[in-house]
N, C-alpha and C positions, 0 to 999 in steps of 0.2 A: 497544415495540420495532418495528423496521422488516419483521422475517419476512416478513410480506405482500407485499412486494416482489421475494421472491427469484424470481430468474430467470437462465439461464445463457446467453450467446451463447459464451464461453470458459469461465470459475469452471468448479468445480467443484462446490458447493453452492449454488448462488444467489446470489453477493456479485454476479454485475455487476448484476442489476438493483435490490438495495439501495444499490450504488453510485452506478448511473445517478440514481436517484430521489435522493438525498443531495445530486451536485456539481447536479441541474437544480434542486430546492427550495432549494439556497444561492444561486443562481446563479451557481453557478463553470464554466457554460460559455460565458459571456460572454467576449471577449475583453479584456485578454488571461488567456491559461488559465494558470494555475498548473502547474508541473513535479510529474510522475509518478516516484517513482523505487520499484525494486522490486530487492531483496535477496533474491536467488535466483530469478532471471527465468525460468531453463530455458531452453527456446528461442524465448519471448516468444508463444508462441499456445496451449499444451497446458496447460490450467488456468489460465490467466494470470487475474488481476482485474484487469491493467492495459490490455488490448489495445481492448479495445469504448472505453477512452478514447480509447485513442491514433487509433484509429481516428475520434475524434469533435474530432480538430486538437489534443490534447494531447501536449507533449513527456517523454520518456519520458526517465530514466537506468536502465539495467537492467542490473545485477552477476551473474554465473552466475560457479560456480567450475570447476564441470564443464568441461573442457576438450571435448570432444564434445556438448553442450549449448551452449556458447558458441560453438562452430564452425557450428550450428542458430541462435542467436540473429542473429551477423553476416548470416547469405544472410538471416535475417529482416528484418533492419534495411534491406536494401537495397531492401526493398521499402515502408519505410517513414521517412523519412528524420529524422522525428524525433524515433527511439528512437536513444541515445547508447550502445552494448553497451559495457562493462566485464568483463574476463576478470580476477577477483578474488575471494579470499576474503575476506568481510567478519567481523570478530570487533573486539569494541570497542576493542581497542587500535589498529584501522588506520581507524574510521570516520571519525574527524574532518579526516584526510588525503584520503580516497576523498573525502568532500562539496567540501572545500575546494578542490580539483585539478579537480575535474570540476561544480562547479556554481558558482566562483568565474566564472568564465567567461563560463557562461551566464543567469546572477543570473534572479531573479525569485523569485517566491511556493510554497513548496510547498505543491501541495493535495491530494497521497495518497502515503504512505509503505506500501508491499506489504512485510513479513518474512517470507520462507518460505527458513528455510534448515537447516542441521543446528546444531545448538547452541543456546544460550542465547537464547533470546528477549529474556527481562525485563531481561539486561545489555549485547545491542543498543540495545534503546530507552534504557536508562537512559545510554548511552554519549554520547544525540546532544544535539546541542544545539540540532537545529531544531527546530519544532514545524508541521510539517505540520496540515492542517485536520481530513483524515481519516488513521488507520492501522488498516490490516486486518494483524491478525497473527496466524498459526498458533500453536492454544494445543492441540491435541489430536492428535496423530503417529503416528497407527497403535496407538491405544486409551490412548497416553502421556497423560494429562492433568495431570501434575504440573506444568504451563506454567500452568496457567488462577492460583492464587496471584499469583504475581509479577506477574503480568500486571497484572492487575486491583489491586494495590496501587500499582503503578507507572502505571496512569490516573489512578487517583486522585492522587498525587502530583503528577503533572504535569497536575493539572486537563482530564482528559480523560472524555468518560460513554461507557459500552455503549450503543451502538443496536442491532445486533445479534448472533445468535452462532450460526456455522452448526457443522456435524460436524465442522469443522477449523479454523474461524478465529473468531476474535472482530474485530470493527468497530469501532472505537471515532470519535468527533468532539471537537472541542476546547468547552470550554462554552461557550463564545462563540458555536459552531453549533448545541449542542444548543439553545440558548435562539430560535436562526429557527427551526428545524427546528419547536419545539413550537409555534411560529404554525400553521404548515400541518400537524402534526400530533397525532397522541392520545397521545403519548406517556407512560409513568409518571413 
């Protein structure tokens, strides 16, 4: 597992620097960079595991439902021009609308799917149809761990492995990466 790497410039538990370490040993900060999108972005800097990318030329699409968090995302984005803010609530009946609307557009690769929102995790992801490289997704909500199941039957599923798993999120990579990854690392 990646643990060793944790480190916070934004995260809240150490995913950015699980992260950082994951997109530079795949080389996904090569150009061009793969789209960032996060599903319950807040106001894109207070916890984010998106920001330290964006901030490293990665384009962002970032969903808040919060209408006063979203109002905090916008003055966010103007300082960054290639986060894309969305005032929406994401739940699986409107996901494959929200990607297609807003990433038909801007096409390219996704290389991290962020879930942190209120609701169902396991039937978010099982909604989508993209398969991003990496997905960090909130499996423990305030002592709630009933998410960690679905979760993790739904990687497996869609052929994805744990690399790490902090106090609130799990990590996951596609096996495709876990299989570079274990070049450059010790992994189980």
């Amino acid at each position: 597992m990646l643990s060793r790497h944790k480190s916070n410039i934004y995260s809240q538990y150490g995913e950015d620097g699980v992260i950082a370490h994951i997109v530079t040993a795949l080389g996904m900060d090569k150009r061009p960079r793969g789209w960032l999108i996060d599903f319950g972005a807040w106001d894109g800097v207070r916890y984010s595991n998106l920001q330290a990318l964006v901030e490293r030329g990665f384009p962002a699409l970032e969903f808040e439902a919060d209408q006063g968090r979203f109002a905090q995302l916008v003055e966010h984005a103007k300082k960054w021009p290639r986060i894309v803010p969305v005032h929406s609530i994401i739940d699986p009946r409107t996901i494959a609308f929200h990607l297609d609307h807003y990433l038909a557009p801007q096409s390219g690769p996704i290389a991290l799917l962020n879930v942190d929102i209120d609701g169902d995790h396991a039937a978010i992801l099982r909604a989508l149809s993209i398969r991003p490289a990496i997905v960090v997704v909130e499996w423990c909500d305030h002592g709630n761990r009933e998410q960690l199941e679905p979760l993790t039957l739904w990687a497996r599923a869609r052929r994805y492995k744990e690399v790490c798993r902090t106090n609130s999120n799990l990590i996951f990579v596609t096996e495709e990466a876990y299989t570079k990854l274990e070049a450059v690392e010790d992994l189980p």
